[in-house]
C-alpha positions as CSV (number, residue, x, y, z in Angstrom):
1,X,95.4,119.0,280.7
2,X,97.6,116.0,279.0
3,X,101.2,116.9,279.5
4,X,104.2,115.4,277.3
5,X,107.7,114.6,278.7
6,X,110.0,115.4,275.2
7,X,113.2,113.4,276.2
8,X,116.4,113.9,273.8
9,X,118.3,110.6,273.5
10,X,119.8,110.7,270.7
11,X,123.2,111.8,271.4
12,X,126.3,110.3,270.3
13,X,128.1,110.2,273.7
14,X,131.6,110.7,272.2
15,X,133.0,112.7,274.7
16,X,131.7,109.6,277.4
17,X,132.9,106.6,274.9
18,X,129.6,105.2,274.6
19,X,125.7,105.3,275.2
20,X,125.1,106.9,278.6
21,X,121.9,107.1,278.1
22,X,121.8,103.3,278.9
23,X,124.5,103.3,281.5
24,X,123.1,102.2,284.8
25,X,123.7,104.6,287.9
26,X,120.8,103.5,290.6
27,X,121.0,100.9,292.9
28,X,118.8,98.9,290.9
29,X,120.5,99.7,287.5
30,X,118.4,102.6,286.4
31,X,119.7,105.4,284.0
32,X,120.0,109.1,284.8
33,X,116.6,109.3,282.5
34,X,114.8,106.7,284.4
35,X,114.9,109.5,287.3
36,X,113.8,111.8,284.7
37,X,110.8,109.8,284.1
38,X,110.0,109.2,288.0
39,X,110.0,112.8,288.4
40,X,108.0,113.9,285.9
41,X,105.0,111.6,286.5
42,X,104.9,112.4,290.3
43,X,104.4,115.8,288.7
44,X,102.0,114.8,286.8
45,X,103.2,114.7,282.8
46,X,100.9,111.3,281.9
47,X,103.0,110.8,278.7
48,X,107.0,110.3,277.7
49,X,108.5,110.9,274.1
50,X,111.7,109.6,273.7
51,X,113.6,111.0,270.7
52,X,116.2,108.5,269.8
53,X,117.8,107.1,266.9
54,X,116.9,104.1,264.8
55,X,120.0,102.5,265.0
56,X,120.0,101.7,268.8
57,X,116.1,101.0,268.8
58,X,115.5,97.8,270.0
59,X,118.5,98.1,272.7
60,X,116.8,101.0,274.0
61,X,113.2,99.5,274.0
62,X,114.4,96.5,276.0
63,X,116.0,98.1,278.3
64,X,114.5,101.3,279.5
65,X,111.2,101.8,277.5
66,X,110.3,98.5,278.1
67,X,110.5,99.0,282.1
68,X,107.6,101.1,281.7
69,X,104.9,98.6,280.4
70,X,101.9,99.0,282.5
71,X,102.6,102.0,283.7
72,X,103.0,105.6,282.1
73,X,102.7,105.4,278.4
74,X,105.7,106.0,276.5
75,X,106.6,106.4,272.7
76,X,109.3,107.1,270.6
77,X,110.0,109.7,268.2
78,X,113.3,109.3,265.9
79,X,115.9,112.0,265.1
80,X,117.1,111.3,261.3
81,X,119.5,113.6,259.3
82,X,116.3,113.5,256.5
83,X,113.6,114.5,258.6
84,X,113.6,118.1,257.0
85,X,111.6,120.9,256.4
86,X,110.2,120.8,253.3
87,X,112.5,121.9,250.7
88,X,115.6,121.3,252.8
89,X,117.8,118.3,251.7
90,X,121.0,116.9,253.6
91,X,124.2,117.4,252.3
92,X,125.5,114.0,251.0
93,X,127.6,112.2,253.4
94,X,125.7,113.8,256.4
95,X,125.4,111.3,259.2
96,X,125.8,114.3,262.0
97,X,122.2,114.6,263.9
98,X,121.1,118.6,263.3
99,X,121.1,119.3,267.1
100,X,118.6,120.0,270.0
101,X,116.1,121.7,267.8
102,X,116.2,119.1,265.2
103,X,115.5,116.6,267.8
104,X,112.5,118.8,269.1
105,X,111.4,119.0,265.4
106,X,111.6,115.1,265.0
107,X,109.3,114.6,268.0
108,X,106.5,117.1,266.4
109,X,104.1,115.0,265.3
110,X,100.7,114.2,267.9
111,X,102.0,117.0,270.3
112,X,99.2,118.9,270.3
113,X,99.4,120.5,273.7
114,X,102.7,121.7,276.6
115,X,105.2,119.8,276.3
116,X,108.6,119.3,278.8
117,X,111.7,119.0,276.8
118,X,115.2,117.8,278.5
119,X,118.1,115.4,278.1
120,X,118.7,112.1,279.0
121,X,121.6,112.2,280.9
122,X,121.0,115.4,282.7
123,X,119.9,114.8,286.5
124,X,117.7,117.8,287.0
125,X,115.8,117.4,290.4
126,X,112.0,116.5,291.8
127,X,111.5,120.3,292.1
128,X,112.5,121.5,288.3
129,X,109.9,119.1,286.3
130,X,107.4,119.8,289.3
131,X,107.8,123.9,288.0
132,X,107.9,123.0,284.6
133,X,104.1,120.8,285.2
134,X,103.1,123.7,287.1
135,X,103.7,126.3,284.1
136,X,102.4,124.5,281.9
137,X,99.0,123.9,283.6
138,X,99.4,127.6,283.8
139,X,100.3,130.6,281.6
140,X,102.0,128.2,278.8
141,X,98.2,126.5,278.1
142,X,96.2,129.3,277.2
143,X,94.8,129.6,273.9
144,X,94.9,133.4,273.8
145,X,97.6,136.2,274.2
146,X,101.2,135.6,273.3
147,X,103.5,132.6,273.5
148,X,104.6,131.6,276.9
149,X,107.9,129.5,277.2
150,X,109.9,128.5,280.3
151,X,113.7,127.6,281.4
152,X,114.5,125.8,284.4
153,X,117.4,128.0,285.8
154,X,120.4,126.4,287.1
155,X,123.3,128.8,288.7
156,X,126.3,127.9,286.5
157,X,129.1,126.4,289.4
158,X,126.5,123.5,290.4
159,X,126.6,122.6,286.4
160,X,130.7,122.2,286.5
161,X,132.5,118.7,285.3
162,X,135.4,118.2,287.8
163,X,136.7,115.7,284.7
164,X,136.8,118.4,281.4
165,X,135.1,121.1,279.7
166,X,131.0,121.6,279.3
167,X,128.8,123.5,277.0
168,X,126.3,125.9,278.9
169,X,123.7,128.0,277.8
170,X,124.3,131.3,280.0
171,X,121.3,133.5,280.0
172,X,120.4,137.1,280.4
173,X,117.4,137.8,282.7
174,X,115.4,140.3,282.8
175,X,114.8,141.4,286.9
176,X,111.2,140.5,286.2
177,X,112.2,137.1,285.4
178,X,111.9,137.3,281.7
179,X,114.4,135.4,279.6
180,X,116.2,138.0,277.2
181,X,118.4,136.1,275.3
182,X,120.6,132.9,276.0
183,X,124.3,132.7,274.7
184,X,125.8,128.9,273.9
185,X,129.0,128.8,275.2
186,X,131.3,125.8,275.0
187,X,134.8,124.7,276.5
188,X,133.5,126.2,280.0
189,X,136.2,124.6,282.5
190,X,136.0,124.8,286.5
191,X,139.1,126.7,286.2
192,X,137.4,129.6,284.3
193,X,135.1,129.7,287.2
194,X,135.1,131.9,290.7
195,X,135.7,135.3,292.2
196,X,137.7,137.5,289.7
197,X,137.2,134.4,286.9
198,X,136.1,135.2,283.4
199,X,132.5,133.2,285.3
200,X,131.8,134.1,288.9
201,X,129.8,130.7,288.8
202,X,126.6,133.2,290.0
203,X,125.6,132.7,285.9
204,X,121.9,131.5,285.2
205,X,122.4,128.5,282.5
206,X,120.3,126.4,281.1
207,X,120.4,123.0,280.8
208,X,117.9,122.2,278.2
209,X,114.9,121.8,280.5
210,X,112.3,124.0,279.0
211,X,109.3,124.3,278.6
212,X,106.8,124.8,275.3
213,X,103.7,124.3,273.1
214,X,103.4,123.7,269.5
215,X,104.1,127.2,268.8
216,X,107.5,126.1,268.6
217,X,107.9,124.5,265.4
218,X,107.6,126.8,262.9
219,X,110.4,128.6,264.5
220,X,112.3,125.5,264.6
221,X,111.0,124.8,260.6
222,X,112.3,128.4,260.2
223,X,115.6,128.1,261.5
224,X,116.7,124.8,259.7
225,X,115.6,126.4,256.7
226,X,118.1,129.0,257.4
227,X,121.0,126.7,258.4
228,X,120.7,124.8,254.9
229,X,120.8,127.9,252.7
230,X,123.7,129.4,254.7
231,X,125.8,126.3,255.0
232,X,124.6,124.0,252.4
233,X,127.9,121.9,252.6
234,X,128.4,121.8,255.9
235,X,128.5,118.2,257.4
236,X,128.1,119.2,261.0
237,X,126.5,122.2,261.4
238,X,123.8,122.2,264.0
239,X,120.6,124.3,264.9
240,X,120.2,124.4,268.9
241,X,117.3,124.9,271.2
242,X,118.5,128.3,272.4
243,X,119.1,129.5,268.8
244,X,115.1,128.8,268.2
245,X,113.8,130.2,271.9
246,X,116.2,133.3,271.0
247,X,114.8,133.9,267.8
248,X,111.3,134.2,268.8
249,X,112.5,136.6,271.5
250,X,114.1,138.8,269.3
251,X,111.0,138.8,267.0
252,X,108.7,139.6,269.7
253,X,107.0,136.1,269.0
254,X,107.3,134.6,272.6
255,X,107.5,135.2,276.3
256,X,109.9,133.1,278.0
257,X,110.1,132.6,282.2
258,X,113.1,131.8,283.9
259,X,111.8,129.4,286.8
260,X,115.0,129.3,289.5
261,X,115.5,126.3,291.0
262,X,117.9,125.6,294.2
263,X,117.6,121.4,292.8
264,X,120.2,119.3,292.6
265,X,122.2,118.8,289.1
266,X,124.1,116.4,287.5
267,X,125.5,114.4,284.6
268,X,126.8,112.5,282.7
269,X,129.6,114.3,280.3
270,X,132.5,112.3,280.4
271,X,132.7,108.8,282.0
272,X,134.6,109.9,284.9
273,X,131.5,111.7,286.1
274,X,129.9,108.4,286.7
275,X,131.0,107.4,290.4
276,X,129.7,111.2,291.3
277,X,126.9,110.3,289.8
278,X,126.1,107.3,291.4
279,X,127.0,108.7,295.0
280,X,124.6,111.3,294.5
281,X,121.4,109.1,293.5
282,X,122.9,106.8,296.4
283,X,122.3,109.8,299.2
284,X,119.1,110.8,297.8
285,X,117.8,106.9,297.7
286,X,118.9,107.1,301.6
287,X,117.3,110.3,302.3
288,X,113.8,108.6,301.1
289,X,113.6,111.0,298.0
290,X,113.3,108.2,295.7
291,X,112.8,104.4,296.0
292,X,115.4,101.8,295.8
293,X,113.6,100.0,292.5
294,X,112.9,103.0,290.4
295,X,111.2,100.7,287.9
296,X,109.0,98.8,289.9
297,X,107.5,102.7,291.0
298,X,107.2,104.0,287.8
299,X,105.3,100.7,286.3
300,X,102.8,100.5,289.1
């Protein structure tokens, strides 16, 4: 079974003052996605989608898809405020991207079996894309019964930035596992977090590492359609992954796992969280967990 690697690159990177997704961390200069990339193949996805935008294109082809030539085949979908449902027109003077979903949506076409969806400057661990390949070869590629989704689970106080506030998407889980319904919730500080805290830290979030099939896009198609009719105007309203996933739950449309994972995670939010960053990959480099040229890996 072909398995895609959806990997959202589009971001702005305000809050970090610039692209991260190009800022080098690895010894050899690789980017938090690169690690992405390594992980997912040795798990076996044989193809990556990068959703970018058009505007950084060729930067972004030169210097991380291009690494890739000759090995795992890579190519690019791109998020534009105009790529609508039909019927659905941006406001004038839109220039905002729609959000997660809308970057899912933009990456629809020629995905035609499971798919892996994640950011690019989330470090999520060996062992979360090796359960996401696993459910997808699984329950999540069967032509009959219902819609089977997954979350990689991350325990909120190993999500925290030590330099400013984070956007998490806390979920509620069933005790069989099942995903019930996932809150967005923004301006989480590490202060907020701990014993007697408005978080104990024990939270199950999700850090946009999912996993789905087609069934998706209608939901998605559904849900944009909605946005524009109740906010018309609006130059930065945004649809989100978890908004889409919670809808079909709620309609009784899909099944969605919560697959725990004890991995290691990181990012990039603000530029501060860099050094962290790079100390981390630098320990697991030593520990043998990855090699010291990602690149050269991946391309052979």
């Amino acid at each position: 079974m072909s398995l895609t690697l959806v990997v959202l690159a589009a971001g702005l990177g305000s809050r970090f003052g610039g692209l991260k997704q190009l800022e080098g961390v690895g010894p050899a200069g690789e980017t938090v996605l690169d690690y992405a990339v390594f992980d997912a193949v040795r798990a076996g996805f044989d193809r990556i989608r990068f959703v970018i935008r058009r505007d950084f294109e060729a930067d972004f082809r030169a210097r991380v898809g291009g690494r890739y030539t000759g090995g795992v085949p890579v190519d690019y979908a791109f998020q534009s405020v105009d790529d609508l449902p039909a019927g659905v027109v941006a406001p004038a003077g839109r220039t905002k991207p729609w959000g997660t979903a809308h970057a899912v949506w933009c990456a629809r076409h020629g995905l035609g079996g499971p798919f892996a969806v994640i950011n690019a400057d989330d470090f999520y661990g060996r062992d979360s894309l090796a359960r996401l390949a696993r459910f997808l070869r699984g329950p999540a590629g069967r032509a009959a019964g219902p819609v089977q989704f997954a979350t990689v689970g991350f325990r909120l106080a190993q999500t925290l930035s030590e330099n400013g506030a984070v956007a998490r998407g806390v979920c509620a889980v069933a005790a069989d596992g099942a995903l019930l319904h996932v809150t967005e919730r923004t301006g989480i500080r590490r202060e907020q977090v701990g014993a007697g805290r408005e978080f104990s830290g024990e939270e199950i979030v999700s850090m946009n590492c999912w996993g789905f099939t087609p069934a998706l896009f209608p939901w998605i198609e559904r849900g944009l359609k909605t946005l524009s009719s109740e906010r018309p105007d609006d130059l930065t309203a945004e649809y989100y992954l978890p908004a889409a996933v919670s809808a079909m739950i709620d309609a009784a449309a899909a099944e969605v796992r919560v697959l725990p994972t004890a991995a290691t995670w990181f990012g990039v939010t603000y530029r501060e969280d860099k050094p962290r960053v790079v100390e981390a990959i630098r320990a697991l480099v030593a520990g043998a967990e990855y090699p010291a040229n990602l690149w050269e890996a991946v391309a052979s």
